[in-house]
C-alpha positions as a Markdown table, in Angstrom:
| # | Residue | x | y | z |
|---|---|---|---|---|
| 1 | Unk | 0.0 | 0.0 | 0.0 |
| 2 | Unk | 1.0 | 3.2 | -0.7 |
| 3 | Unk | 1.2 | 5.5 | 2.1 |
| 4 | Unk | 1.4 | 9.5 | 1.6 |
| 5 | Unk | 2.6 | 11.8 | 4.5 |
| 6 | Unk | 1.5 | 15.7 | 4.9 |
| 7 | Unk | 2.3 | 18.5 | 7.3 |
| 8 | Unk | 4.1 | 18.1 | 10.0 |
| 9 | Unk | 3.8 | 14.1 | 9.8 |
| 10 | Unk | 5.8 | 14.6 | 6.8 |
| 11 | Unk | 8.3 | 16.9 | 8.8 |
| 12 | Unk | 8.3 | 14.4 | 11.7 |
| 13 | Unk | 9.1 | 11.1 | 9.0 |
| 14 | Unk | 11.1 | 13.5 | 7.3 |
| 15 | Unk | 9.9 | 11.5 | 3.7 |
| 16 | Unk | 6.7 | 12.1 | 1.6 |
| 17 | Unk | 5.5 | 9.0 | 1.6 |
| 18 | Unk | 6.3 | 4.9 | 2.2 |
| 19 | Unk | 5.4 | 1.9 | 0.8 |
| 20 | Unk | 4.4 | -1.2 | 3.1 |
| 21 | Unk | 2.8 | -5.0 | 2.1 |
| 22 | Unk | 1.1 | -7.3 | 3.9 |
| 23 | Unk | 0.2 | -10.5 | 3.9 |
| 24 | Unk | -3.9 | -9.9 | 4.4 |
| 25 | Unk | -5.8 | -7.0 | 4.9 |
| 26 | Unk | -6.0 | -5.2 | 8.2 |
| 27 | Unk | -8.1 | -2.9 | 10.0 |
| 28 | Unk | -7.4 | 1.0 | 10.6 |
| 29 | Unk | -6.2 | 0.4 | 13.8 |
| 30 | Unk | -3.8 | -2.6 | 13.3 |
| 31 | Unk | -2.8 | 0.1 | 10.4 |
| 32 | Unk | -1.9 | 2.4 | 13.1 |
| 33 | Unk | -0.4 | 0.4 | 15.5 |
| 34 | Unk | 2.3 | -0.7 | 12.8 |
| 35 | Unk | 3.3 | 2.9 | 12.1 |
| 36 | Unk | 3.8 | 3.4 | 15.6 |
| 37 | Unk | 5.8 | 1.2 | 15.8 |
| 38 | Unk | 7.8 | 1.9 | 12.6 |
| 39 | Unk | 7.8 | 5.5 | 13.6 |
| 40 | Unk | 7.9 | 5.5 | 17.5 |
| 41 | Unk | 7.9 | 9.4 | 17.5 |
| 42 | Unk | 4.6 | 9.1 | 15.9 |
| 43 | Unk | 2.4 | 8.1 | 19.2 |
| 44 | Unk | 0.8 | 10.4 | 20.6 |
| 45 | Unk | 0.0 | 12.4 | 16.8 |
| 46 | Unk | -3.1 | 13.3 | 16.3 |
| 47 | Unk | -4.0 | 13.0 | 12.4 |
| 48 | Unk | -6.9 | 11.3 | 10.8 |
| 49 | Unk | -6.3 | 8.3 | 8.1 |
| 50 | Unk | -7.9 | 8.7 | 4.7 |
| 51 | Unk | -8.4 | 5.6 | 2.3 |
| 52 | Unk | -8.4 | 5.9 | -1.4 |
| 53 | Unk | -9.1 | 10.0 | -0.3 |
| 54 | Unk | -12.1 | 9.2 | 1.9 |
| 55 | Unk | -11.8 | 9.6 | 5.4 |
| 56 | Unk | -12.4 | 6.3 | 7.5 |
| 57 | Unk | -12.4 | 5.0 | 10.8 |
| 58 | Unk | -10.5 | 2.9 | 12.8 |
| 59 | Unk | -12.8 | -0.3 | 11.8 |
| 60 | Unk | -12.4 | 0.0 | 8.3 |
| 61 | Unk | -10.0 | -2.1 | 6.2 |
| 62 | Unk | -7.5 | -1.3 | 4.5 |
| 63 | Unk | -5.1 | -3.6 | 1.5 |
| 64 | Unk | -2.3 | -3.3 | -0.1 |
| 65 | Unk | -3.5 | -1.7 | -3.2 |
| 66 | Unk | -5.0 | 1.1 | -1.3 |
| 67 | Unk | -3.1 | 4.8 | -1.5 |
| 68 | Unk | -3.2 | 5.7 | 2.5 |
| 69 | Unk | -2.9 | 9.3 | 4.0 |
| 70 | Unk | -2.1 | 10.9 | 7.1 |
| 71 | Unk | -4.0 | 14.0 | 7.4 |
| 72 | Unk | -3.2 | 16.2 | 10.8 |
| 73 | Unk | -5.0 | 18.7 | 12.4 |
| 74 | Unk | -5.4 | 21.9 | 9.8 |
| 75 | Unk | -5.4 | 25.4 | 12.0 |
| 76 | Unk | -6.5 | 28.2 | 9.4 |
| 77 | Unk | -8.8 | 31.4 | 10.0 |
């Protein structure tokens, strides 16, 4: 799967994005828990996940021909 990195996740990584296979698919959460511990600087980020650019939540599935992205907080006024 590809995954794509923006913001300060992308600062934090310091890359724009990473590629990761598994062997089945997993769910958003077991998504997350293997970036944390890829990244170990990432717990405690706050950023929502997007799937093939919809927003999902931590129950949804994901595979590894889906295009994954981080998506922090956006401040703006």
């Amino acid at each position: 799967m590809r995954v794509l990195y923006f913001a300060h996740i992308k600062e934090l990584i310091n890359r724009t994005e990473d590629n990761f296979t598994f062997s089945n698919e997993l769910s958003v959460k077991e998504f997350r828990k293997h970036l944390n511990e890829t990244y170990p600087f990432l717990q405690g980020e706050k950023f929502q996940i997007a799937v093939n650019e919809e927003v999902v939540s931590d129950e949804e599935l994901v595979n590894n021909g889906d295009v994954i992205a981080l998506i922090p907080p956006v401040s703006g006024g």
